[in-house]
C-alpha positions in Angstrom: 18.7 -4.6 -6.0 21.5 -4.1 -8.2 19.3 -3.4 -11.2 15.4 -1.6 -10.4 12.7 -1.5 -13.7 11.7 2.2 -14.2 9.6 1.8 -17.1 7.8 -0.2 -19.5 6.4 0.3 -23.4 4.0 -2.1 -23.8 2.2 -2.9 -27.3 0.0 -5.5 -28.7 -0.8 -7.7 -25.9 -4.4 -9.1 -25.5 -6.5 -6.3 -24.8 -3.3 -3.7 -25.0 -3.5 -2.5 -28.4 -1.9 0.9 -28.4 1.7 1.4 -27.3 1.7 3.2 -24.4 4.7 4.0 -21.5 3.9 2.7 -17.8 6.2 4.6 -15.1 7.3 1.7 -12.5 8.3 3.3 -9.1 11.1 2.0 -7.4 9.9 0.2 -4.7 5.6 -0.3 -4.9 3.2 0.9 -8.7 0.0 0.1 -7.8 -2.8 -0.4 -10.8 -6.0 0.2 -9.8 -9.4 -0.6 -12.3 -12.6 -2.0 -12.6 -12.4 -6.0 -13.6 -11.8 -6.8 -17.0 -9.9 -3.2 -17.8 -6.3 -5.3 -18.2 -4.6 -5.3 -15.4 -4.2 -8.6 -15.2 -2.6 -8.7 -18.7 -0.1 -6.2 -17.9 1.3 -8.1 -15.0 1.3 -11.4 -17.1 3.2 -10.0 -20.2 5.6 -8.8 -17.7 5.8 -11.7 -16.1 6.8 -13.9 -19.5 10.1 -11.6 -19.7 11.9 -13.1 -17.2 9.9 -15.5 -14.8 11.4 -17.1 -12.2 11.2 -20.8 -13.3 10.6 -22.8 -16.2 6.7 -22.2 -17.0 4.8 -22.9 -19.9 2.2 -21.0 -18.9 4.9 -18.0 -18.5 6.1 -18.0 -22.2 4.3 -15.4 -25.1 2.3 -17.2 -27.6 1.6 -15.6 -30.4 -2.3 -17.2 -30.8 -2.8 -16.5 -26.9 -1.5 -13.1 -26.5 -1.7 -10.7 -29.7 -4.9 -8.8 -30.0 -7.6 -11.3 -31.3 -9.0 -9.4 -33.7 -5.5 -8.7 -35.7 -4.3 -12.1 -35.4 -5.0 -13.0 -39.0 -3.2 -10.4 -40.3 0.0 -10.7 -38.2 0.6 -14.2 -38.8 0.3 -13.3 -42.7 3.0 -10.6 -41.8 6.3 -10.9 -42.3 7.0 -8.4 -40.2 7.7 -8.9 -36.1 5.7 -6.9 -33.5 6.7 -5.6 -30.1 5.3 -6.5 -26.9 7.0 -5.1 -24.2 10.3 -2.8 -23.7 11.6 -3.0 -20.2 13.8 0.0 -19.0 16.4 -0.8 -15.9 18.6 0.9 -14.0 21.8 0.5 -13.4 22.8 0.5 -9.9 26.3 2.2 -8.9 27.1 -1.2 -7.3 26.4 -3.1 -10.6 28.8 0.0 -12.5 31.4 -0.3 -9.8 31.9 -4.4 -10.5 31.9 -3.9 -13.6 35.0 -1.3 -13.4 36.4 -3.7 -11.4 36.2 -6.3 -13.5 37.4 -4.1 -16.9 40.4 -2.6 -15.0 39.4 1.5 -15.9 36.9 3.1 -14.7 34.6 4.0 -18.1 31.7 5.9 -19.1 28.7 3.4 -18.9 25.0 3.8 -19.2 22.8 4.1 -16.7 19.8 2.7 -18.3 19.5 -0.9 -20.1 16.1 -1.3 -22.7 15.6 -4.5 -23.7 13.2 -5.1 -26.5 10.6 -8.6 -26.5 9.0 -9.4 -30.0 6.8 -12.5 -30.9 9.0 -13.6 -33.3 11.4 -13.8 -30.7 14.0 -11.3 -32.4 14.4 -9.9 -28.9 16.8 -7.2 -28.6 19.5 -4.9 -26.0 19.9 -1.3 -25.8 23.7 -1.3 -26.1 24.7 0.7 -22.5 27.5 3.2 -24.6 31.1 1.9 -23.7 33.1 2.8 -26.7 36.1 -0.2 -27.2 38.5 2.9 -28.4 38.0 4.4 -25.0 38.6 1.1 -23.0 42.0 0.5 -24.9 43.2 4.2 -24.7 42.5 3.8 -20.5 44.0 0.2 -20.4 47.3 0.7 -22.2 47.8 2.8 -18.7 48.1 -0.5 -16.5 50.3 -2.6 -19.0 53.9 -3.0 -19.6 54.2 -2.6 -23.0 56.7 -1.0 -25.4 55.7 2.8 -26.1 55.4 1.2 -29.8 52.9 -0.9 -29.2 51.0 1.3 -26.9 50.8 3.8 -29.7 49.5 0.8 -31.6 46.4 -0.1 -28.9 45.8 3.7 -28.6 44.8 3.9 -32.0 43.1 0.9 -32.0 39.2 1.3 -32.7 38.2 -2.3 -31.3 38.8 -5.1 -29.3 39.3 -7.2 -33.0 42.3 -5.6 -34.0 44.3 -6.1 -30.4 45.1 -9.5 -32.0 46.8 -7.9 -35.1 49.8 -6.4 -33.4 52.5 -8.2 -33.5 55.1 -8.1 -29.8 58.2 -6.6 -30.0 60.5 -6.2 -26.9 59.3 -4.6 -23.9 55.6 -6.2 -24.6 55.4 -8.3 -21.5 51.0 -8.0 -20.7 50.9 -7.6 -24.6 49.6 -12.1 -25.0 47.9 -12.1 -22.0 45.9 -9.1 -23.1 45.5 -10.3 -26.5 44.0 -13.5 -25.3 41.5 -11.5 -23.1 40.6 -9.4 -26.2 40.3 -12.2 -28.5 37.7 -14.1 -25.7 35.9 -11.2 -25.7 36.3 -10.7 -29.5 35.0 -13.5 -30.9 31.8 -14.2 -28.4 30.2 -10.7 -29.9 27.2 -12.1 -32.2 26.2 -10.6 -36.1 23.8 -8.5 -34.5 25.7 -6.5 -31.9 27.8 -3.9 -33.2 30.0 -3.9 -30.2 31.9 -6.8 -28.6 32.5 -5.1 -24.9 29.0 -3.6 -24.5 28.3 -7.8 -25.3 30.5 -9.0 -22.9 29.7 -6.4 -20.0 25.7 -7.5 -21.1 26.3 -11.5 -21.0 28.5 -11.0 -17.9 26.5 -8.9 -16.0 23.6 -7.1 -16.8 21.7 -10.4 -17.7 22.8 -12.2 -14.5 21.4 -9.3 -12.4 18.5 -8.7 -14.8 15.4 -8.8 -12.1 13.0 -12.3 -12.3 9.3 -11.6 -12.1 7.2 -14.0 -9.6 3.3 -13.7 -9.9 0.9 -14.6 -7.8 -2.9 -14.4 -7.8 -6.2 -16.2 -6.1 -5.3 -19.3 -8.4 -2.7 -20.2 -5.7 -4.2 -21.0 -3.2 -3.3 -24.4 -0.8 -5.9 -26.8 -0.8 -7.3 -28.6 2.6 -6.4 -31.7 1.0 -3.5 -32.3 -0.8 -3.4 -35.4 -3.5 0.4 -36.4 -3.1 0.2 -38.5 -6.1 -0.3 -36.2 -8.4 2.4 -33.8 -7.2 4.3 -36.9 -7.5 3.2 -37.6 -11.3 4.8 -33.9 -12.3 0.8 -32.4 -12.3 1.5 -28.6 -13.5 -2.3 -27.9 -11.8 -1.8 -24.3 -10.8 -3.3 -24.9 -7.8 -0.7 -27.4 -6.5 1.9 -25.3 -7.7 2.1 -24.3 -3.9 1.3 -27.6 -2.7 4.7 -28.4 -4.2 6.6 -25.3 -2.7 5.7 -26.4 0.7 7.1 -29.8 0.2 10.1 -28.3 -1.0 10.5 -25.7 1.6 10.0 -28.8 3.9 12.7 -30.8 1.9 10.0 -33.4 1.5 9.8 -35.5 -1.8 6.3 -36.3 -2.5 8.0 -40.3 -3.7 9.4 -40.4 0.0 6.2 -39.9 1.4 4.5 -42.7 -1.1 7.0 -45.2 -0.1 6.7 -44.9 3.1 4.4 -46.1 5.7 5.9 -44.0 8.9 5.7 -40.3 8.1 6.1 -39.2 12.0 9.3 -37.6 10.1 7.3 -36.1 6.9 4.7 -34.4 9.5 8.0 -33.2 11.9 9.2 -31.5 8.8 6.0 -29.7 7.6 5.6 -28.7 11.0 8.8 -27.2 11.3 8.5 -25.0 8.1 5.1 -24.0 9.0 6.6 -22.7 12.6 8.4 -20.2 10.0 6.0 -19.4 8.1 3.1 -18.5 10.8 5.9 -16.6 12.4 5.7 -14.4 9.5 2.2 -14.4 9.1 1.4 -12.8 12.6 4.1 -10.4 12.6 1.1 -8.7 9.8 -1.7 -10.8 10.5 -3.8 -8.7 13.1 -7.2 -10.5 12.7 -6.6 -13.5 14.8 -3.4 -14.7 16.6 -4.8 -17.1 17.9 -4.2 -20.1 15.0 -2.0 -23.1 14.6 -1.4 -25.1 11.1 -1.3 -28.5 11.8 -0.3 -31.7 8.8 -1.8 -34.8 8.7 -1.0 -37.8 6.2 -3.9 -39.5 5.1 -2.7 -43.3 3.7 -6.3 -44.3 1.5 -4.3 -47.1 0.1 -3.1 -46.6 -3.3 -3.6 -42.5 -3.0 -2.1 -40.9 0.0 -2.8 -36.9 0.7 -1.7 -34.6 2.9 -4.2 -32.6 5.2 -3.8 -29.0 5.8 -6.1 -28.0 9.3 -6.1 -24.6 10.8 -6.8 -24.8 14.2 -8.0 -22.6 17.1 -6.3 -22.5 20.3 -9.2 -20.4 21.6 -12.0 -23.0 20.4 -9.7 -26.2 20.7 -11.3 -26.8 17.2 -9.5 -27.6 13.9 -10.8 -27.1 10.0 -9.1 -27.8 6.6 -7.2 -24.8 5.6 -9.7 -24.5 2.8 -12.4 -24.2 5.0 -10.6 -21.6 7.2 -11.4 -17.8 6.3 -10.1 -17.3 2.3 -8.1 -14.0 3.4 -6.0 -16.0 6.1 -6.1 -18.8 3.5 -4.7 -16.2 0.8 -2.2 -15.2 3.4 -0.9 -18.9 4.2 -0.2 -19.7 0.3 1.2 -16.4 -0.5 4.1 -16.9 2.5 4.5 -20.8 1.6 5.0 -19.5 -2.5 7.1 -16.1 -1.4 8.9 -18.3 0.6 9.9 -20.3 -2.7 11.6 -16.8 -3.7 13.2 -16.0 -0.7 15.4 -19.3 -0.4 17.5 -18.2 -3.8 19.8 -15.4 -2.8 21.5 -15.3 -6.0 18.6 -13.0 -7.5 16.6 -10.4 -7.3 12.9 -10.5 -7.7 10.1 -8.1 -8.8 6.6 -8.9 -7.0 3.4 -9.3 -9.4 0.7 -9.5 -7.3 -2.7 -9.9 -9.2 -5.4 -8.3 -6.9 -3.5 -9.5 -3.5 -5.7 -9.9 -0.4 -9.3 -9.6 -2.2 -10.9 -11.4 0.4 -9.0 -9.6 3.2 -11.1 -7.5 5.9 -10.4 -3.7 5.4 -8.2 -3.5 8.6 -6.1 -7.2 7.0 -5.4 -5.1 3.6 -3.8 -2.3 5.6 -1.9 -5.4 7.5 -0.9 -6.4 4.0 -0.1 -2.9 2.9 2.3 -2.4 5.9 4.1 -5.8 4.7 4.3 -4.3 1.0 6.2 -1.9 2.3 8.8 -4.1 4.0 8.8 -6.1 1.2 9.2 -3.3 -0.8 13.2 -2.8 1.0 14.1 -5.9 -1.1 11.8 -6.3 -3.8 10.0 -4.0 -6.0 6.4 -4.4 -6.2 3.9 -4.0 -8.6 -0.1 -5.1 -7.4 -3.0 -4.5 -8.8 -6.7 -3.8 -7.0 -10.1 -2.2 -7.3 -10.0 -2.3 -3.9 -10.3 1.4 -2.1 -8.3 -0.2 0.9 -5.5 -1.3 -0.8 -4.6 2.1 -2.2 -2.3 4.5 -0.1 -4.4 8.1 -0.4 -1.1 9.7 1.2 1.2 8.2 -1.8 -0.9 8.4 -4.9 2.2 9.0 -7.1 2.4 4.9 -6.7 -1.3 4.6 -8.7 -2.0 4.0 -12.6 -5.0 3.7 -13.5 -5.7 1.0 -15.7 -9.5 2.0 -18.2 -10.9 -0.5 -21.0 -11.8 2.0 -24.0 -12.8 1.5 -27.3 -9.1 1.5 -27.9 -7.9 -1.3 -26.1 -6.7 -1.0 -22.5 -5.5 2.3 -21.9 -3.0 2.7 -18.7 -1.8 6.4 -17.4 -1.0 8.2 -14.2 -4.2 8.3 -11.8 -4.2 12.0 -12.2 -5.0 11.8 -15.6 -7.8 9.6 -15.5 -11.5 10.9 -16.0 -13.6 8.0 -15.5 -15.4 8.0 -12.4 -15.9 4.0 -12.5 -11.9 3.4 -12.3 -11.2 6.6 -10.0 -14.2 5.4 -7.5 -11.3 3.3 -5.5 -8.9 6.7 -5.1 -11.9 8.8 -4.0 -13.1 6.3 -1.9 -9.2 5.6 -0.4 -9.0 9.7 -0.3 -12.1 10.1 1.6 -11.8 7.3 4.2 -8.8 9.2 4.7 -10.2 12.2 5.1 -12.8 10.7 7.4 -9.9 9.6 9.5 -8.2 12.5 9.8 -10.7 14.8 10.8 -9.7 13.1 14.3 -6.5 14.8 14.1 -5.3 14.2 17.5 -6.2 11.2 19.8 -8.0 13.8 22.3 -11.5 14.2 20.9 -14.0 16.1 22.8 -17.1 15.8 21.0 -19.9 18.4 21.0 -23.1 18.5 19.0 -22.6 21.3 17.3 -20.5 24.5 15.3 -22.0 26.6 17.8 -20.3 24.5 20.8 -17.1 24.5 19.1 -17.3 28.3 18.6 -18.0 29.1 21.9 -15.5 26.9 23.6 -12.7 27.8 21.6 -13.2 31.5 21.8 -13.6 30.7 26.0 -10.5 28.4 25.8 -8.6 31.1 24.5 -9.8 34.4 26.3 -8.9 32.8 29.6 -5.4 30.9 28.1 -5.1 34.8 27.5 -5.7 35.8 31.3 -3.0 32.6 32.5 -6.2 30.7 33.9 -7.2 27.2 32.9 -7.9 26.5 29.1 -8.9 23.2 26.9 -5.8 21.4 27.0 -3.9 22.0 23.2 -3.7 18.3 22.9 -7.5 17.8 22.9 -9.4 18.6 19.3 -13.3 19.3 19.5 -15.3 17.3 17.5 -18.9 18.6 16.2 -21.0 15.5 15.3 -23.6 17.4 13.7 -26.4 16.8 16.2 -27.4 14.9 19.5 -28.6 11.8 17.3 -25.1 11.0 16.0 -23.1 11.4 18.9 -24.0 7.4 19.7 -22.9 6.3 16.4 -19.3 8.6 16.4 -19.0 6.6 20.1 -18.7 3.3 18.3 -17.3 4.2 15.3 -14.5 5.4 17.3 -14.0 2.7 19.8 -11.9 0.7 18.0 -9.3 3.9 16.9 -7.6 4.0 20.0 -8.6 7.4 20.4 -9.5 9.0 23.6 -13.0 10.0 23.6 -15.5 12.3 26.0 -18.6 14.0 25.2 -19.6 17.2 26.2 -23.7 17.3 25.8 -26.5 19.6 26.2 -28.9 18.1 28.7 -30.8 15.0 27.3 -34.4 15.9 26.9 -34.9 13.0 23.8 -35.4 9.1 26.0 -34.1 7.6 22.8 -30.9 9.3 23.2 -30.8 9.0 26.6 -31.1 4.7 26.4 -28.8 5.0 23.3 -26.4 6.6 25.2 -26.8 4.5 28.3 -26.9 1.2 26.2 -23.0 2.4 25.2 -22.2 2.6 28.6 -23.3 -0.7 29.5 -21.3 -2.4 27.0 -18.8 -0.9 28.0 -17.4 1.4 25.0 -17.7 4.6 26.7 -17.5 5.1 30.3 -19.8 6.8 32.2 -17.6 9.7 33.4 -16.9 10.3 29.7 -20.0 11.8 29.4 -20.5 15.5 30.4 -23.6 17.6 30.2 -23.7 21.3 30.3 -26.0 21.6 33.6 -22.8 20.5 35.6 -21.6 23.9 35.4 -24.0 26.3 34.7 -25.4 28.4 37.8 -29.0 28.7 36.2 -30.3 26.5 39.1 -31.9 24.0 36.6 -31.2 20.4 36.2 -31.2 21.1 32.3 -28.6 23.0 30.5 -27.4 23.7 26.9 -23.7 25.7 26.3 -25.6 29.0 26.5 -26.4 28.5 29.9 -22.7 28.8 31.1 -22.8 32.6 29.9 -25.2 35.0 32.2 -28.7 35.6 30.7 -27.7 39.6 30.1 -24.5 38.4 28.0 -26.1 36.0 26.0 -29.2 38.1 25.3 -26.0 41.2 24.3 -25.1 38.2 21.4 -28.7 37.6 20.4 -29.7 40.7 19.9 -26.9 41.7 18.0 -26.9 38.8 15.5 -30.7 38.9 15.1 -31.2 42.9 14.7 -32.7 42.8 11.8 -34.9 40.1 12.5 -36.5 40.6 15.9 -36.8 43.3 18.4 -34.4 43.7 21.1 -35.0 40.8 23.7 -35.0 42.1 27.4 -34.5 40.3 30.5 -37.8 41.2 31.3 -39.1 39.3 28.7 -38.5 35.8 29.3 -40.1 33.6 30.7 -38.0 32.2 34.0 -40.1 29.3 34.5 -38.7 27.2 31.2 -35.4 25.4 31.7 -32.7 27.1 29.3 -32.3 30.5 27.7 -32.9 29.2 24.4 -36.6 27.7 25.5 -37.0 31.3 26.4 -35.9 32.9 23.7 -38.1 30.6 21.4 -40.9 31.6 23.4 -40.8 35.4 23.1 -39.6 35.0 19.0 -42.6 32.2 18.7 -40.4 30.0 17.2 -39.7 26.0 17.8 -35.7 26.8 17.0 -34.1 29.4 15.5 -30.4 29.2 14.2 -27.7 28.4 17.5 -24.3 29.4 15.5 -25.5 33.0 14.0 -24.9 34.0 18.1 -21.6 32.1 18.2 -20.3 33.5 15.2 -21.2 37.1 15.9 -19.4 36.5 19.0 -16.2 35.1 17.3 -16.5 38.4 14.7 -16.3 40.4 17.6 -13.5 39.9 19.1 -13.9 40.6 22.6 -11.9 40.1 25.5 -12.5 39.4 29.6 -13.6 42.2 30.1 -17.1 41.5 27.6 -18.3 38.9 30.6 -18.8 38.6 34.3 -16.2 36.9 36.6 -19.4 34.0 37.2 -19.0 33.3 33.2 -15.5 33.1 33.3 -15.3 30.9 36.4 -18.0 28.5 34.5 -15.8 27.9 31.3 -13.2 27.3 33.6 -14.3 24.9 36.1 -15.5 22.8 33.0 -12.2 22.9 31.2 -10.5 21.9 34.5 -13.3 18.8 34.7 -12.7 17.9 30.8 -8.9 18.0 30.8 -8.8 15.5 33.6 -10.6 12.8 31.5 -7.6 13.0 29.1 
């Protein structure tokens, strides 16, 4: 883009009653609120700067757009107000033509404010070429007579070039003068400069950005009435009806003059091809879809049926009957594709809450399009939705609040209320949620206490060159036996590798839950590992604390509990219960007591090998050499 929008002051529009200052980030702003807090008003008066086409419902009006409840008084006014100050810059490319074009190389701008009023006394920042300058550099590449060059050098404007009269020696002296009197005499009363007007007309304005918006109203229609695109309907809602035709090359008169429209449907079918092309390079859901045209001849009124159909269900529906996110999808290509076909401009997107009715997984499809889009085309959506904000780019969010005050717009970090930040904590924490998976090796245990133990095993005997837990796997604590099933199939679907290492089931529940999984295939069976499988306490049921000899664990115990309980000894327990910690309950007469106090007094410690027997060791390592396979 040879000229990018980096800010807009925007005053007295609707429900904007305050002036306020919007950073716009070079390639995507996103403006997230609740409904009815502006946003859509924002994007609108933008829009009416400089839309793409010829619009009448794209032009300010004064009764429409200033605050309601000041109307009165401003019409009574003599006085103009200001709606909106856009803020460009100017691209080195953009300078460099414009050097070229002058013939010197001179101080320009980089920035270009342009000022829109209601009374339509629209104004230009001039961009700071001084016409003194300009002659003083351009006498350089002209023959002229040292006279006259001492003439031009002293010149202040453009103007008084045509007051010097030739002498001998002044050969580019006419043609220059001819070039300064063009440029001269186009400068209007209200410019105070008539090269900053020229460089502006010339171009600045021709590279100015044009806004295209787009929101739900746009959608395509399962049935098109081709008679009223015919009769010049400005309907919203066949506004895209009538960019498909014209992407096709179809006139909508052909097609009611006709009684053959073999051709008509070729065409349409043709530009479709294109367009689905783009559609599943993003569109993830369902590949398996094919637009198909019909023309429907009802005698005097002929339409134009748009079906979606389903190679996998050999079934067809109107497009309007079809899901609305792949129908949102489908009109936003056929209307950006409207766009794309001039390549004379360049384009700033409005998109007015864009894939609302789009499955979370879609709006990250869409999201990863924004951001190709975004190479060409700066972009600026709006959304309430928690999906369709970027928690690792959160520089691109305003927030947009309805106060007291009118709309109130500001950078998401200042924002208090809870309401408008809810889609930024909610994008932040799904994030978080995600990334607590850090690698896509997740060993999941039920607990802190398993993850304390194994990691503090993993790393004595990485220490002592024997097997460890591969780096490249993360352990996972669920927070219990009863969510380990519901971490299984929230993670099926994340392309993550996933096993479970388990403490003997003694609960049915989660024994069927666990075996229903396996069934259905979203874990397999091997995945599953249970402490007992390498624990030499001769029992079918295990828990972590098994893999460590009875006199080690009871060492831990007794340390972390000293001040509760007496010292445990061997010749306490009671051999005949499965696990250590059955026995321990037993001689504290207790149902439970708390697993990770052991585990962390054994992580405080700091021990080495030489703190358990080789039959521990050779336990934790057997079962790392079993777990590291499954990756």
């Amino acid at each position: 883009m040879l000229m990018k929008l980096t800010k807009v002051t925007v005053n007295k529009y609707k429900s904007i009653l305050k002036e306020q200052t919007v950073a716009i980030e070079p390639d995507i702003t996103t403006l997230v609120g609740m409904n009815e807090s502006g946003k859509t008003s924002f994007l609108q008066a933008l829009a009416k700067t400089n839309y793409f086409n010829a619009d009448d419902d794209f032009k300010f009006d004064t009764t429409q757009d200033y605050p309601r409840n000041e109307l009165v008084d401003f019409e009574n006014d003599e006085d103009d107000a200001v709606i909106l100050k856009c803020t460009y810059e100017i691209s080195q490319a953009l300078k460099q033509k414009i050097h070229d074009d002058l013939g010197v190389k001179l101080v320009l701008s980089s920035n270009l404010t342009i000022t829109y009023n209601y009374k339509g006394n629209n104004s230009v920042t001039e961009i700071g070429v001084i016409e003194k300058d300009f002659l003083s550099e351009k006498i350089n590449g002209l023959v002229l007579s040292a006279e006259t060059k001492k003439l031009l050098g002293s010149a202040n404007s453009l103007a008084e070039v045509a007051t010097i009269t030739a002498i001998d020696g002044d050969i580019d002296l006419p043609t220059f003068q001819a070039y300064a009197k063009v440029i001269a005499d186009a400068k209007p009363a209200n410019w105070s400069n008539a090269l900053n007007f020229y460089i502006y007309t010339k171009f600045l304005k021709p590279n100015q950005p044009k806004f295209w918006y787009f929101d739900d109203y746009y959608h395509l229609g399962g049935k098109i009435n081709i008679n009223e695109l015919n009769n010049g309907s400005v309907d919203e809602k066949l506004k895209t009806a009538k960019a498909l035709l014209e992407l096709a090359r179809i006139k909508p008169a052909d097609i009611i003059s006709s009684t053959d429209y073999e051709r008509f449907v070729a065409l349409l079918e043709a530009s479709s091809n294109k367009i689905t092309n783009e559609i599943f390079k993003y569109w993830s859901t369902n590949k398996n879809l094919d637009i198909e045209f019909r023309i429907q001849d009802k005698g005097v009124i002929k339409y134009l049926d748009i079906r979606v159909k389903s190679q996998r269900h050999k079934i067809s529906l109107p497009l309007d009957r079809r899901s609305k996110g792949f129908n949102w999808f489908f009109s936003f290509i056929v209307w950006f594709s409207k766009i794309q076909a001039d390549k004379s401009s360049d384009y700033i997107l409005l998109l007015d809450e864009p894939g609302l009715n789009l499955h979370a997984s879609a709006q990250a499809d869409l999201l990863r399009f924004f951001e190709d889009l975004s190479i060409k085309y700066q972009i600026i959506y709006t959304t309430h939705s928690p999906f369709m904000v970027e928690s690792d780019k959160l520089n691109r969010v305003r927030t947009v609040l309805e106060t007291d005050e009118g709309t109130v717009i500001s950078d998401s970090i200042q924002e208090k209320d809870p309401n408008t930040l809810f889609p930024l904590q909610a994008a932040l924490g799904y994030d978080i949620a995600q990334n607590l998976f850090i690698s896509k090796n997740n060993l999941l245990v039920e607990g802190p206490a398993d993850l304390l133990y194994l990691t503090i095993m993993s790393n004595i005997l990485e220490t002592n060159k024997r097997t460890a837990l591969n780096d490249s796997i993360t352990i996972v604590p669920v927070g219990g036996l009863d969510k380990v099933t519901t971490f299984i199939s929230l993670l099926r679907g994340s392309k993550l590798g996933v096993v479970c290492l388990l403490d003997t089931f003694t609960d049915q529940k989660g024994k069927q839950r666990v075996s229903d999984l396996i069934q259905q295939k979203i874990i397999k069976e091997k995945h599953i590992r249970f402490f007992n499988e390498f624990a030499n306490n001769g029992k079918a049921t295990a828990d972590i604390e098994d893999l460590f000899s009875k006199e080690e664990y009871l060492k831990i115990f007794n340390l972390a509990f000293e001040k509760e309980y007496p010292e445990i000894k061997i010749t306490d327990l009671d051999s005949s219960l499965d696990t250590i910690l059955k026995q321990i309950n037993k001689v504290i007469g207790k149902d439970r007591f708390n697993h990770y106090r052991p585990a962390n007094k054994l992580n405080q410690l700091g021990v080495d090998k030489s703190y358990f027997s080789p039959a521990t060791l050779d336990n934790f390592e057997k079962m790392f050499i079993e777990i590291n396979k499954l990756f």
